[in-house]
C-alpha distance (Angstrom), angle and dihedral (degrees) to the residues before:
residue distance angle dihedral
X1 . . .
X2 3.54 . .
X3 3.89 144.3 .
X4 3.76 104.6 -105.4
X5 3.78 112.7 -179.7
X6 3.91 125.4 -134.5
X7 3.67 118.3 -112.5
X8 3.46 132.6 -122.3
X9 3.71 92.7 -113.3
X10 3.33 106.4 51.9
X11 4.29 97.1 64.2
X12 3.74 92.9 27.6
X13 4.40 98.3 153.2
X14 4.31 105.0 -93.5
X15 3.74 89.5 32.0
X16 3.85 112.9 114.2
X17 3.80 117.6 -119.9
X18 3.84 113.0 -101.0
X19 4.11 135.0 -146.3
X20 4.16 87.4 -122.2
X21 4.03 87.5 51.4
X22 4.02 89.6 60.3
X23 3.67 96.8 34.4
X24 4.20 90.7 51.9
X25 3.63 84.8 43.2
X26 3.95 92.1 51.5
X27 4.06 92.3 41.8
X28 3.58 91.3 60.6
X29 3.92 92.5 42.6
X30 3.78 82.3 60.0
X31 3.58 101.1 38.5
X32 4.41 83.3 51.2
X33 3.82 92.0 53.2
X34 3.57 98.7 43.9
X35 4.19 88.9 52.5
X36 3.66 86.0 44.1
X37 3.46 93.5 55.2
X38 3.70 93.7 41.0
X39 3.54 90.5 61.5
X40 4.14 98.1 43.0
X41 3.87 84.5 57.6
X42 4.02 98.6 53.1
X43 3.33 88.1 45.5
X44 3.57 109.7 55.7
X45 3.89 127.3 105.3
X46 3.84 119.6 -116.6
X47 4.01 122.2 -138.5
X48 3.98 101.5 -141.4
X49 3.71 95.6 162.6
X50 4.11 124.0 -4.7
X51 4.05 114.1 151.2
X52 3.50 150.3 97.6
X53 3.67 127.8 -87.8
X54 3.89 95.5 -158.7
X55 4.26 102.1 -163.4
X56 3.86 105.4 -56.4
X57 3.63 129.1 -174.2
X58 4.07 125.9 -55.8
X59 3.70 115.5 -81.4
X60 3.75 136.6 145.1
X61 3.62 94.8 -143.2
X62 4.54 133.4 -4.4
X63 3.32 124.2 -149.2
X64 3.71 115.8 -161.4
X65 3.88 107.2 16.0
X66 3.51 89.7 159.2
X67 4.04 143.7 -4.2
X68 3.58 128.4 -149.3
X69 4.13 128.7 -172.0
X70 3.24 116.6 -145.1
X71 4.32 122.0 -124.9
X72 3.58 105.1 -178.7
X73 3.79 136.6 29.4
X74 3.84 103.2 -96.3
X75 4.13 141.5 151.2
X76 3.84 119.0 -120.4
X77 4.09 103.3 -127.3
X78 3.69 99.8 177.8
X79 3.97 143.2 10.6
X80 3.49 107.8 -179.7
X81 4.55 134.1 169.5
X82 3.26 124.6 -156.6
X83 3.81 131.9 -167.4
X84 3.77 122.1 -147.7
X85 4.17 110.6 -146.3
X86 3.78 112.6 -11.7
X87 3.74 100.1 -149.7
X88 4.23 113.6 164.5
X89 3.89 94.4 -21.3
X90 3.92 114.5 136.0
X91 3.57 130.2 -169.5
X92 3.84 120.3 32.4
X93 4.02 140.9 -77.8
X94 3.75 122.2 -131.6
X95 3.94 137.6 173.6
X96 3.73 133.8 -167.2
X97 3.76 133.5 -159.7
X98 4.04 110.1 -138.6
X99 3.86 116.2 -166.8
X100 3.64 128.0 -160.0
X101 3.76 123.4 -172.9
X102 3.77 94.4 -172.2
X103 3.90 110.2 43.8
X104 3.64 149.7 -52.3
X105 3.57 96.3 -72.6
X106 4.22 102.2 129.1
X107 3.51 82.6 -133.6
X108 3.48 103.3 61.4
X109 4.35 91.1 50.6
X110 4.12 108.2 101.5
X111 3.59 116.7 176.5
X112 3.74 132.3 -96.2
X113 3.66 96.7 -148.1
X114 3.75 132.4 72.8
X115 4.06 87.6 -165.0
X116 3.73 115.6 23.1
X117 3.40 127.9 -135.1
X118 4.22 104.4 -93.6
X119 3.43 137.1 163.9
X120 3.82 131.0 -155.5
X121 3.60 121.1 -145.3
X122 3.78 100.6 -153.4
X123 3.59 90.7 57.6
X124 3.65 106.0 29.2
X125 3.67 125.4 89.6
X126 4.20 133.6 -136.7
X127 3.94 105.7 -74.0
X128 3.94 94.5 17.2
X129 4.19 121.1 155.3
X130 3.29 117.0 -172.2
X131 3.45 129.9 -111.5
X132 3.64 113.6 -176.6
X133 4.25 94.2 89.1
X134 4.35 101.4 136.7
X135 4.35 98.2 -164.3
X136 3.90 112.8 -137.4
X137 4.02 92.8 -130.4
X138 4.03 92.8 -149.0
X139 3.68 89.1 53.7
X140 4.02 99.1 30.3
X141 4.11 80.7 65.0
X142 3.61 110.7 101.2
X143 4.09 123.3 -159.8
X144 3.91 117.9 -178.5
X145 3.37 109.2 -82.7
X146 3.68 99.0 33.0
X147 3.93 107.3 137.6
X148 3.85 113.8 -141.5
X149 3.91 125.8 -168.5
X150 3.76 134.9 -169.3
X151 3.88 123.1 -126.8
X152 3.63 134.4 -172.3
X153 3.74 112.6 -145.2
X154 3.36 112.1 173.5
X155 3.67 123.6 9.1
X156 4.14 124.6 176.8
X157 4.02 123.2 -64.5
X158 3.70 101.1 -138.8
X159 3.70 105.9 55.2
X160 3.62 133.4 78.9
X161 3.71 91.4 -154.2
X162 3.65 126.5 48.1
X163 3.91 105.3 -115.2
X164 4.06 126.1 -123.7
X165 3.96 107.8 -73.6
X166 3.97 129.1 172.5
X167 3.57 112.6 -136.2
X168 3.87 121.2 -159.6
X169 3.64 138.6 177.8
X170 3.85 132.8 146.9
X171 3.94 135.8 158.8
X172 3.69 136.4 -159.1
């Protein structure tokens, strides 16, 4: 469909409304939405990951926290953690984002980051996120289908429980 604009002609004033006048008007009411609706859909964000790990179980490093199958074609724009107060923790916390465009096999997952999102405790202050994530654009590129999975890398050395962290990542 196309937009396909009245002419002057056709609704000059003393002229009696026609059929084609409604059904032109109606065919570009439909052709409108449909662009309208075209446009909502590409632009819409995507919620890969978004929770709360509330203080799980000790572990140096978790592979798999979570798995996510992709529906549309989309790109990953952020991945993000964030730590809630810091207290005595040492060391650092860091996650990765694995994708797989064949299957769940953990050895099919490579990353979508060239630097992961990380923080360091002994610079990092109560209710940080990190910022320094750097997206691989090959593998930030999402196709339906794609499988993505959530790692922690790194978590702190001092604790036997691995604290409260937000974890974040969405495309568009």
């Amino acid at each position: 469909m196309a937009f396909t604009p009245i002419n002057s002609a056709s609704i000059e004033v003393g002229d009696a409304l026609k059929k084609e006048i409604f059904d032109l008007i109606k065919t570009d009411l439909d052709d409108h939405e449909t662009r309208v609706n075209s446009i909502e859909a590409s632009a819409k964000k995507v919620d890969v990951f978004k929770f709360l790990l509330l203080n799980g179980s000790s572990f140096s490093t978790a592979t798999g926290i979570a798995y996510y199958r992709a529906e549309d074609n989309f790109t990953i724009t952020k991945g993000a953690i964030q730590i809630f107060e810091k207290g005595t923790l040492t060391g650092a916390v860091e996650i990765d984002i694995k994708k797989s465009t064949t299957n769940m096999d953990n050895a099919s997952f490579t990353s979508i980051f060239t630097t992961k999102p990380k923080i360091t405790y002994a610079i990092a202050a109560d209710y940080d996120e990190s910022s320094n994530q750097i997206l691989n654009g090959a593998m930030a590129s999402i196709v339906s289908g794609n499988y993505l999975r959530l790692d922690i890398t790194i978590t702190p050395t001092n604790t036997d429980v691995i604290p409260k962290l937000f974890i974040t990542s969405y495309g568009e």
